[in-house]
C-alpha positions, 0 to 999 in steps of 0.5 A, spaced: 291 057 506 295 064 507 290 067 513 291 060 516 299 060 516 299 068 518 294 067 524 298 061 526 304 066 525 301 072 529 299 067 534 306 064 535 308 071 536 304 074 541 306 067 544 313 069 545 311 076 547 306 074 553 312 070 556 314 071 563 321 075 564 323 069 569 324 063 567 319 058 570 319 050 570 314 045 570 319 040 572 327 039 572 332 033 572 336 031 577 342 026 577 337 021 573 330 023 575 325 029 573 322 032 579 316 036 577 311 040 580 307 036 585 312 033 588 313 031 596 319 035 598 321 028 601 321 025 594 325 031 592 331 030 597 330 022 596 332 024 589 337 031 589 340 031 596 340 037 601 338 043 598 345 048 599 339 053 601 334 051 605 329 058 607 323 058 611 316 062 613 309 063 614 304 066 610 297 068 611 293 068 605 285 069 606 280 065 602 273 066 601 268 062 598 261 064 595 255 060 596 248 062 592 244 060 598 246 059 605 248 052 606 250 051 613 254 045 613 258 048 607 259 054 611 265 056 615 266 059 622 267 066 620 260 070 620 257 070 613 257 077 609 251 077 605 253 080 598 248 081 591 251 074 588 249 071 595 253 069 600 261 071 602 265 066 607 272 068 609 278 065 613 285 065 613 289 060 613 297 060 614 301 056 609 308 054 610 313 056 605 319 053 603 325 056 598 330 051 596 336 053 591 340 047 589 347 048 585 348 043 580 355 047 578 358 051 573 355 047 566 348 047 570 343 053 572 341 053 579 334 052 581 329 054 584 324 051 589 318 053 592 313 049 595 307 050 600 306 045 605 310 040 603 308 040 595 312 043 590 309 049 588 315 053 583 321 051 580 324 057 578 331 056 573 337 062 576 343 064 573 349 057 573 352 054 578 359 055 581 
């Protein structure tokens, strides 16, 4: 009974210890919805408003895509790259970037949106409000 308690308890602890140094959010409540990582950007400013920030960009991010025997119609239209484990396909792609910061006021802390392509991806809490 002891070893299970204090495995319990060290893994706890290590727990607390791996946590990141910002705080992230899975979700958030505005007025009286919760708005959670997945969301539309239009179901976010049909539930929150406009955002009192609102930044955009376009990031290029490649993405590869490993195949043990060539199939054809799985492949992209980059030219294949014959690796030990099989075949590599790359591309890139852009992604649209948007950061939205609301401001609940002084009792709240701000937050922090993130979405990529129009879902939100990271909500991200910020110091509160004026």
């Amino acid at each position: 009974m002891k070893l299970i308690l204090s495995t319990i308890l060290v893994g706890a602890s290590l727990i607390g210890l791996c946590a990141p140094d910002s705080a992230q959010a899975l979700a958030f409540r505005c007025n009286s919805y919760v708005i959670d990582v997945g969301m539309h950007k239009t179901e976010v400013i049909q539930k929150c408003g406009n955002p009192m920030t609102r930044d955009q960009r376009v990031e290029r991010r490649r993405l590869g895509v490993r195949q043990s025997s060539t199939n054809p119609q799985l492949a992209p239209t980059m030219p294949p790259q014959v690796t030990r484990g099989g075949v590599e396909y790359e591309r890139e792609v852009e992604i649209q970037i948007e950061e939205w910061v609301y401001n609940f006021g002084s009792q709240r802390f701000m937050q922090l949106l993130v979405f990529e392509d129009g879902r939100l991806k990271a909500i991200q809490d910020l110091s509160y409000g004026q």
